[in-house]
N, C-alpha and C positions, 0 to 999 in steps of 0.2 A: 471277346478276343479283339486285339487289335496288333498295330504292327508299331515300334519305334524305330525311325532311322537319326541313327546320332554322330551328329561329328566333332569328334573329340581332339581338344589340342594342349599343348603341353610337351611335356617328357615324356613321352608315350608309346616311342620306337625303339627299337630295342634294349626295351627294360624289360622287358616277360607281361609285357602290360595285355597281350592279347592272350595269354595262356589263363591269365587273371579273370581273363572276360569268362570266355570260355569253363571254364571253370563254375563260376558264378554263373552262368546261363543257364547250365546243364545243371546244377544244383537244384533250380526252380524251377526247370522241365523248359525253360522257353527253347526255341529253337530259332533259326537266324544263320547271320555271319559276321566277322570281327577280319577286317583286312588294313593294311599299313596305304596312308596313298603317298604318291607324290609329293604333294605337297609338306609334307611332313603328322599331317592328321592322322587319323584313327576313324576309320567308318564301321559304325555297329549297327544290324538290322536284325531286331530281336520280333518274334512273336508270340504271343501268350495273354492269360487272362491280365484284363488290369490292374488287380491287388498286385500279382507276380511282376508284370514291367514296373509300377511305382516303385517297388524293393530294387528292382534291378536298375531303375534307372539313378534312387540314391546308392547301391554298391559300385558303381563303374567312376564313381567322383575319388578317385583313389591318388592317396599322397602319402610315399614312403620313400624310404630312402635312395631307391634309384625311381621309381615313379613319380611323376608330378603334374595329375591333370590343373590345368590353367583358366579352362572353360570345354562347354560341351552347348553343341548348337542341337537343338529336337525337335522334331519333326513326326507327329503321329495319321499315321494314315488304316486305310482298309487291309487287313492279313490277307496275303494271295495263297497260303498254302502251301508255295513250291518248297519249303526247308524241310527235308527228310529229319534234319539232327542241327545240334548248332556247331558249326565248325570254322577254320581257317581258312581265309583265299589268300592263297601264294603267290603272289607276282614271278614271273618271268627273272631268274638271276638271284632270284632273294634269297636262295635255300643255299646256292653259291656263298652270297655278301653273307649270310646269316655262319654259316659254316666260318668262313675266314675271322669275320667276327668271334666263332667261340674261339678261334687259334689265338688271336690276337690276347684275349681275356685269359688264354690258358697259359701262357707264355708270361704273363704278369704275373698271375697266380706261383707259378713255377719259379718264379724269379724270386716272390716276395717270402715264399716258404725256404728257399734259398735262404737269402738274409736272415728269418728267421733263424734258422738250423746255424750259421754261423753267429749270430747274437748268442744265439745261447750256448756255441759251442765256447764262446768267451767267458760268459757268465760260468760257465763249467768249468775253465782254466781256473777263474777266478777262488771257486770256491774249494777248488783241489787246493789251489795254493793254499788258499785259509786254513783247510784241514790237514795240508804238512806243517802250518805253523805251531796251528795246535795240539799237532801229535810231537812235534818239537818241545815245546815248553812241557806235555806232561813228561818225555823224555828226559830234561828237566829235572823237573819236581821227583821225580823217581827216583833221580841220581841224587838229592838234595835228602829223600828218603831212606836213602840207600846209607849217604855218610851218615845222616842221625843215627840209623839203626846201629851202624859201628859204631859210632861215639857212645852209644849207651851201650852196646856189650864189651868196651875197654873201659867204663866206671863199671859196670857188674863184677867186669874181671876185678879193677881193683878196689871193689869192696871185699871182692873175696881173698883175697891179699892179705889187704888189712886186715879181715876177720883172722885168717890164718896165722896173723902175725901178733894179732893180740894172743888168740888159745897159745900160740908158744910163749909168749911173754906170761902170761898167766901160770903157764906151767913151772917157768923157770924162774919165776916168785914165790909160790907154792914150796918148790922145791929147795930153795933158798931159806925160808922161813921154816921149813919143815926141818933141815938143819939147824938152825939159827935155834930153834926150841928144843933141841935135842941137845943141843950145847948149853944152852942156860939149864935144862933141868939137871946137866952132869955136873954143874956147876952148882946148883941149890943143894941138890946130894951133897958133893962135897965139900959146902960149908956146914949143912945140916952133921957131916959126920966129923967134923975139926971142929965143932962146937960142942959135939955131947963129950966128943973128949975131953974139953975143954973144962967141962961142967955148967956150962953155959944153958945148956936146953936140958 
């Protein structure tokens, strides 16, 4: 068992960089405390076995997007005991500044979802409009469908016409002819019968 006090610099104030600790402490059973100073540092006073502070003293070197430790000063001494648990020390005003702090963060946030929701209330106009164009043009095509289909039922119509106008033409060729051969046979008759008078046949 031993104790580390570490002082941590960097980007390391309100980024969530002490929930992080805490976090990671209480993981590994150590116990301690994790407080923001003045000067802009980060003081950590962890205790536990030394396998477990080695893990904890590489997880606390942490660089993400709003974190950014820069260096870490360590100092190992004798465990006194006194840490029930590993927790936060709260300065005087900080739960104040920390509080205004999320207003300020929340107020951005609010703003940017804002913008958001009008981006996309555009990108929305946008694509309505596209989709009255193109309920437009099949409107369109529909009408373009529309005449085809009439043009092809006035040639149906006037195939059926024409068909109609042949069968009468046919009929009154037929009919024509149908005389025409009634006439020549009355006519073959009656040379057949002015020739046997004749003595001809």
């Amino acid at each position: 068992m031993k104790r580390l006090t570490a002082y941590v610099s960097g980007q390391v104030q309100r980024t969530g960089y002490r929930v992080r600790i805490i976090d990671i402490a209480r993981a590994l059973g150590l116990k301690g405390t994790v407080e923001n100073l003045d000067d802009g540092r980060v003081k950590i006073m962890a205790e536990g076995d030394d396998d477990k502070l080695n893990w904890f003293e590489e997880a606390i070197d942490i660089k993400n997007t709003l974190i950014n430790v820069s260096s870490i000063e360590k100092k190992y001494s004798e465990p006194a005991g006194d840490f029930a648990n590993f927790y936060e020390v709260v300065g005087p005003g900080e739960t104040d500044s920390r509080l205004d702090t999320a207003a300020d963060h929340l107020k951005e946030l609010i703003s940017a979802v804002n913008n958001m929701n009008n981006n996309l209330g555009g990108k929305m106009d946008v694509m309505i409009q596209k989709q009255d164009q193109m309920l437009d043009k099949q409107d369109q095509m529909l009408q373009k469908q529309d005449i085809m289909l009439e043009t092809q039922k006035e040639m149906v119509d006037s195939q059926h016409d024409l068909l109609d106008e042949v069968k009468d033409s046919r009929k009154d060729l037929k009919s024509y002819l149908d005389q025409r051969f009634e006439r020549l046979e009355s006519d073959v008759i009656e040379m057949k019968t002015a020739l046997r008078a004749k003595g001809i046949i």
